[in-house]
C-alpha positions as CSV (number, residue, x, y, z in Angstrom):
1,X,4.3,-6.9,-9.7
2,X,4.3,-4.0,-8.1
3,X,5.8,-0.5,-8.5
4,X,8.2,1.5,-6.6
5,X,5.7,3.8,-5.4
6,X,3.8,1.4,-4.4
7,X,6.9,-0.3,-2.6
8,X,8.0,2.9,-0.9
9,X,4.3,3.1,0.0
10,X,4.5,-0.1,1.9
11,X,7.4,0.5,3.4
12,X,6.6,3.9,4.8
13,X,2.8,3.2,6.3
14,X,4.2,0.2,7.9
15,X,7.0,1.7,9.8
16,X,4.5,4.5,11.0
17,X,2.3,1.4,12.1
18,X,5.0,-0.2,13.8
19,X,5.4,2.9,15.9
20,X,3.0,1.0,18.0
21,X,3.7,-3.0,16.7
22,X,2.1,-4.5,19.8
23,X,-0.8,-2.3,19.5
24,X,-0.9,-2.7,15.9
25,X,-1.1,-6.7,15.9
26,X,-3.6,-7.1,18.7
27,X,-5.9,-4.4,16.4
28,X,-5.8,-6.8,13.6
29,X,-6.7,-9.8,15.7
30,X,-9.8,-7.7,17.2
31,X,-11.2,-7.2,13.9
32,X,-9.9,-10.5,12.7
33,X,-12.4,-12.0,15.4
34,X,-14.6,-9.6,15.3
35,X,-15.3,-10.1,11.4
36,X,-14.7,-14.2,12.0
37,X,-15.2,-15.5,15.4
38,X,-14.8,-18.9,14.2
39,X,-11.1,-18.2,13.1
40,X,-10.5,-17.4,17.0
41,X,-10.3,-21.5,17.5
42,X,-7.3,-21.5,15.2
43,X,-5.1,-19.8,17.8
44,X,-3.9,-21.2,20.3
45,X,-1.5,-18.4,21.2
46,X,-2.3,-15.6,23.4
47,X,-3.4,-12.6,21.6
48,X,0.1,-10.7,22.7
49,X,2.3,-13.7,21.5
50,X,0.3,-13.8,18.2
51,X,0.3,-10.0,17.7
52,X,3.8,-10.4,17.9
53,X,4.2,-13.0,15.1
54,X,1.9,-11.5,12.9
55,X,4.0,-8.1,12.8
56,X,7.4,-10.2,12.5
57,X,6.1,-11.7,10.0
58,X,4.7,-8.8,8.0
59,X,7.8,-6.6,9.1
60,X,10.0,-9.2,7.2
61,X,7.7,-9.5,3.9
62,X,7.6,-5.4,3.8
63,X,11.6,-5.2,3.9
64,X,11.4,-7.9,1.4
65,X,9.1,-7.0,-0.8
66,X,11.1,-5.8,-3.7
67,X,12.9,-9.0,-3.6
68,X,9.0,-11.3,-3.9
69,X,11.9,-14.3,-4.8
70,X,13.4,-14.1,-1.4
71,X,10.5,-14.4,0.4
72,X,8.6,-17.1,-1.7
73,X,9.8,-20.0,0.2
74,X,9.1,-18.4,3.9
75,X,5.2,-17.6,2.4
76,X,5.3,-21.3,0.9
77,X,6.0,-22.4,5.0
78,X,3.5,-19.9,6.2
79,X,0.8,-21.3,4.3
80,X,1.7,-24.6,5.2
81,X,1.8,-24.5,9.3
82,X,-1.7,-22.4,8.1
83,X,-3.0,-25.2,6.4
84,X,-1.6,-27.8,9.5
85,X,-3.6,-25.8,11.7
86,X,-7.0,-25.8,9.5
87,X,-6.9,-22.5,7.7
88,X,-8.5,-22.9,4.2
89,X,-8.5,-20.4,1.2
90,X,-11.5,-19.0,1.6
91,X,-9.9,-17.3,5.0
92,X,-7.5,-15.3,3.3
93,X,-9.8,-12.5,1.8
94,X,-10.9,-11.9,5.7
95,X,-7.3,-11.6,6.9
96,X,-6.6,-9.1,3.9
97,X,-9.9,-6.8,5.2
98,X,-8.4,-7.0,8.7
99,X,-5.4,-6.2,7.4
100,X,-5.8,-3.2,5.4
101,X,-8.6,-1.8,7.7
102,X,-6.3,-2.3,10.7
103,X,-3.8,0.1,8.7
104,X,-6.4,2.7,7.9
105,X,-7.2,2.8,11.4
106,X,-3.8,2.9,12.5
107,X,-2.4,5.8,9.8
108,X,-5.9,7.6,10.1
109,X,-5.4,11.1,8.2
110,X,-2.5,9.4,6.4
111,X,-4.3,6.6,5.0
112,X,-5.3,7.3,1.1
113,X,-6.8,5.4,-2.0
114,X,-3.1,5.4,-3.4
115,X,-2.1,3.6,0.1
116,X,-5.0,1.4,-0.1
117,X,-4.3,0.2,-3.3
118,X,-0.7,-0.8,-2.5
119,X,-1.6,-2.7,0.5
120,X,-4.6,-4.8,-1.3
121,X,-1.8,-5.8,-3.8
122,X,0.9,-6.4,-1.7
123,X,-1.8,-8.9,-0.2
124,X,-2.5,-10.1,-3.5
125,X,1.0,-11.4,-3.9
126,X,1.2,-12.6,-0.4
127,X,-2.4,-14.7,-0.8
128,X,-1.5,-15.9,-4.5
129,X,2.1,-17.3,-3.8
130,X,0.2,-19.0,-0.3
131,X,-2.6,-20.5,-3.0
132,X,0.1,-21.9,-4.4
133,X,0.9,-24.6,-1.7
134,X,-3.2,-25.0,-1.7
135,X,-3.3,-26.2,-5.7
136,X,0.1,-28.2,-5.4
């Protein structure tokens, strides 16, 4: 669970980030690739129409956050187009370090070990409720 600072954090550094969404999302695809060329098969999207979806669908699990029982089913049908199109758990831990260093990069002076923190755990709870479709 996490707390409301950590909630407010979230919400706050993303709506800074999303200042610049497209720019944002086509960040976290370069480093994405960059760290997992391999992953780059799994898309068969352009880059823009992904960056797209990916902040969507981060934009909705940030205003949702607070409310982890709202979003539960839309993660649970995330993680299963993910799995339809050959993503496997292991993948997850390089999406989180795209993730948060896409934000670092993106907040620059803004970006502390407090914002840090709340990130890797808000992608905690995103990974672990997406595991949960793996073990079922």
């Amino acid at each position: 669970m996490m707390t409301d600072r950590q909630i407010l954090i979230i919400k706050n550094s993303w709506s800074a980030v999303m200042v610049q969404s497209q720019e944002a999302g086509e960040l976290f695809y370069q480093k994405l690739f960059e760290e997992a060329p391999f992953l780059h098969t799994f898309f068969r999207n352009d880059i823009e129409l992904q960056a797209r979806k990916f902040t969507s669908m981060m934009t909705l699990l940030v205003r949702s956050i607070q409310y982890s029982d709202k979003v539960t089913h839309e993660l649970e049908e995330l993680a299963k187009r993910h799995i339809r199109y050959g993503a496997r758990p292991e993948h997850y831990a390089i999406v989180g370090d795209s993730l948060v260093w896409m934000m670092k990069q993106r907040l620059e002076d803004r970006w502390d070990m407090e914002t840090e923190q709340a990130w890797k755990d808000m992608y905690q709870l995103i990974t672990r409720t997406m595991m949960s479709v793996y073990n079922a």
